[in-house]
Each structure stands twice: as C-alpha cells, then as structure tokens.
C-alpha positions in Angstrom: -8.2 -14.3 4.7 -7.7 -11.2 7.0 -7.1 -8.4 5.3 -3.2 -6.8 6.4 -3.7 -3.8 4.6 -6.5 -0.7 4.3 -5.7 1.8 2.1 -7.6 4.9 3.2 -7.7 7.8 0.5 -9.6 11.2 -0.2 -9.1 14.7 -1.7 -7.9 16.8 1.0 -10.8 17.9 3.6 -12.8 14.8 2.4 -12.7 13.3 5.9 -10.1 10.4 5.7 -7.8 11.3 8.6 -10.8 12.1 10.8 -12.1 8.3 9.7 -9.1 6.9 10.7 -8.1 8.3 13.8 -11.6 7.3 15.0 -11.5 4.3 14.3 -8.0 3.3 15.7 -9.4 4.9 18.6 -12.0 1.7 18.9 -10.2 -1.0 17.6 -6.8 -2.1 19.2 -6.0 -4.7 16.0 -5.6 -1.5 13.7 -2.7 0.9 13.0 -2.2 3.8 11.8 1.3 4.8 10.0 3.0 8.2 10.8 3.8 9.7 7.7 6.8 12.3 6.7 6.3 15.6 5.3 7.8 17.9 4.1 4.8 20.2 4.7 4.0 22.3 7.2 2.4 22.3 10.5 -1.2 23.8 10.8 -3.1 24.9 13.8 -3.7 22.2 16.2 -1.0 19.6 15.0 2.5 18.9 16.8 5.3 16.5 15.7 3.7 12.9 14.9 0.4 14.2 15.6 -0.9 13.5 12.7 2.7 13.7 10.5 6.7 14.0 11.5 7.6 17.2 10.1 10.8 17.4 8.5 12.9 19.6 6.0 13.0 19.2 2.2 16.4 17.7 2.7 16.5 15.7 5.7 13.3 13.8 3.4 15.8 13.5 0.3 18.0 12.0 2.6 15.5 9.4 3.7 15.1 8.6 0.0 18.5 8.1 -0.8 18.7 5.6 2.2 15.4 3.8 1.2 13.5 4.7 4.3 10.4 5.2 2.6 7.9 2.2 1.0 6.7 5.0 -1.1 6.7 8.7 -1.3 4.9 11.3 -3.6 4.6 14.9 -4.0 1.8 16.0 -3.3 -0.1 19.9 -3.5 3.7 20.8 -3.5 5.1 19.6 -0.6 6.8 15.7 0.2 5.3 12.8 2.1 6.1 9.4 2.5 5.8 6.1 4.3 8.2 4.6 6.4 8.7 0.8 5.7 9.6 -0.1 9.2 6.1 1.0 10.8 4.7 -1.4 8.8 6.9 -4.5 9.4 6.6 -3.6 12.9 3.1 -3.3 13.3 3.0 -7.0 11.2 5.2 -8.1 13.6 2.3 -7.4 16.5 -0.2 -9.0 14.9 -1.9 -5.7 13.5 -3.5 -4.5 10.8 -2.0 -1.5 9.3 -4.9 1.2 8.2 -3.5 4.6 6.5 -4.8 7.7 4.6 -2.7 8.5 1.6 -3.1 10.4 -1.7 -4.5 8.4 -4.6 -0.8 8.6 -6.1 0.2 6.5 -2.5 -2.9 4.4 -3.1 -1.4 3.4 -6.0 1.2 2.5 -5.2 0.8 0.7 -2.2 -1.8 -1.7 -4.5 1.1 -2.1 -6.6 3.6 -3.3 -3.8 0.7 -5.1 -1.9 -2.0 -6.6 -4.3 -3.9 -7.7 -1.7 -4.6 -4.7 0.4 -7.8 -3.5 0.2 -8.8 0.4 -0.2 -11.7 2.6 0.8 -12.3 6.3 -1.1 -13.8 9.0 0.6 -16.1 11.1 -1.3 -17.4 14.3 -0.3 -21.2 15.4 -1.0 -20.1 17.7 -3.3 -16.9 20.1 -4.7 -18.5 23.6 -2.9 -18.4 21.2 0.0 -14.9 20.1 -0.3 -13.9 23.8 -0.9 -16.3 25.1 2.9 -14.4 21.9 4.7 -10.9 22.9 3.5 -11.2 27.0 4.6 -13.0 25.9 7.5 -10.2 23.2 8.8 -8.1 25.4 7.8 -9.4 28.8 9.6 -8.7 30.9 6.4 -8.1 30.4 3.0 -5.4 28.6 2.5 -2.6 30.1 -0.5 -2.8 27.0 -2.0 -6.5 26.0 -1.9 -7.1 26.3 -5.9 -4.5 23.7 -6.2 -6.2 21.6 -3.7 -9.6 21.7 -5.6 -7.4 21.0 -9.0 -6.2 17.8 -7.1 -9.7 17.0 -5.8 -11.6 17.0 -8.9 -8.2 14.4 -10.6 -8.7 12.2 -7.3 -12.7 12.4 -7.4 -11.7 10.8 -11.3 -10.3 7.9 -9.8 -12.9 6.9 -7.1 -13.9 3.9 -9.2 -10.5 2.3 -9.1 -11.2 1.6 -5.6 -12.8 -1.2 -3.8 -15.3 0.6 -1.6 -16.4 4.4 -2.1 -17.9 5.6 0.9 -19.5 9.4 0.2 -19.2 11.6 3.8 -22.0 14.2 3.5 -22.5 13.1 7.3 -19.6 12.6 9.4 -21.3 9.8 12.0 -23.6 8.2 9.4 -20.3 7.4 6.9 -18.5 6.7 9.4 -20.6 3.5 10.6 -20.6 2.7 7.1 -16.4 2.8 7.3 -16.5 1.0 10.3 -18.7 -1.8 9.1 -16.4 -2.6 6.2 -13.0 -2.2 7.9 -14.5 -4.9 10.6 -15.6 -7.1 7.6 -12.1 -6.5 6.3 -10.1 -7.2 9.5 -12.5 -10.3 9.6 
C-alpha cells in the first residue's frame, strides 16, 4: 500500500528541512506542511517560508479551537501542525512529507500507525554544534539547549524506521530519496 504519511525528524541543524524541501522540489505527489511557531524568524526566512510566524497567544488560541493535529514545545518556543493541510493535501491525491521534532514524530505515529518515519543523523555532535552556528551566522543564545535536545533525539534514532546519517549532504540525500520513492510506491 502507498504510504500517506513520512515523518521526517532530526536534531536541529541535522539536515531534515534541507531534505525535504529538495525533495518536494522533484516530486509533485509530495507535500510539505507549513507549520506554526511561535518562534522567531532568522535570516533568510519570511512568513510560510519555511513556518507561519505567529504570537504566543494567537497559537493558544489555535489550541483552544483544535487547529492543530499536534503541537509541542520545543527549545522553548511553540509549533504545531495544522490538521487541514493534511486533509487537503489527501484530498489531492498527495502524500504528505514533514520534518517535525521527535516529540511530533511521536505523535503523529500515534494518531497515524501507518506513516512511516525517516531520522536524520548527523556525522557527529561537534558537527551538529559547526552546522547550527554556521546556519545560524553566530552563536545562537540558545545553542546549549539545542545540543541538550540533540543528544535526547540522537537517543531515540532507533525508534524509527529508517536512520539515514548526513555527513554528506548529496550522498544522503540520494539515499532519502531512494526510500521516500520506495515509500510513495
């Protein structure tokens, strides 16, 4: 049976929104959701590209209402996933691919047992940690949280079913593709 669901997740810098944007970029039967956050914007990104930005309580007013399929906190700040992106995408016949955090990983594999779900490894931690500051431009204030997170998410790797390590971004990504077109059948 195709598969309706690909759960993309990573520590942050691992690679996972890189992955995915590429690949919706060569395959029209995949989307991507937009997710909320509370977060905000870096360098290079603008409303929907690659979240909606929104205030703390304009999102706890989206939970109230049940907008989201899930939502987690994550390095301090709020995202979630807007349930209608996915019914609509359904509704076209598409295959919806995200990255989330392994908390929206989880539950996603709760509410869809049959969605599959690919982790992103990096090479190493030092890696991780050169990926973030250089994304980034600086240091970010809250990069030791970041590694914290990383080194709880690298724990769960094996709950997944495909690990994919990205120590070079075109190699692992063939090796994404391959399984995501195996996937999509």
């Amino acid at each position: 049976m195709k598969t309706k669901m690909i759960i993309v997740a990573a520590p942050s810098g691992a690679g996972k929104s890189s992955f995915v944007e590429k690949i919706c970029q060569e395959n029209g039967s995949l989307e991507d959701t937009i997710t909320y956050t509370t977060r905000s914007m870096r360098a290079g990104e603008s409303q929907k590209k690659p979240y909606f930005f929104i205030a703390k309580e304009e999102f706890q007013r989206l939970v109230e209402k049940g907008f989201f399929v899930e939502w987690a906190v994550v390095h301090n700040n709020l995202y979630g996933t807007p349930l209608e992106q996915l019914e609509t995408a359904w509704a076209k016949g598409k295959t919806i691919i995200m990255d989330v955090d392994v908390q929206g990983a989880e539950t996603f594999k709760r509410k869809y047992p049959e969605a599959r779900s690919i982790f992103i490894l990096p090479p190493s931690i030092d890696e991780l940690r050169r990926r973030i500051i250089k994304r980034d431009g600086k240091t970010p204030a809250d990069l030791e949280v970041r590694m914290q997170n990383a080194e709880k998410e690298l724990a769960l790797a094996h709950l997944f079913d495909y690990r994919i390590v990205n120590d070079e971004f075109d190699k692992s990504f063939q090796h994404f593709k391959k399984i995501v077109e195996e996937l999509i059948g």
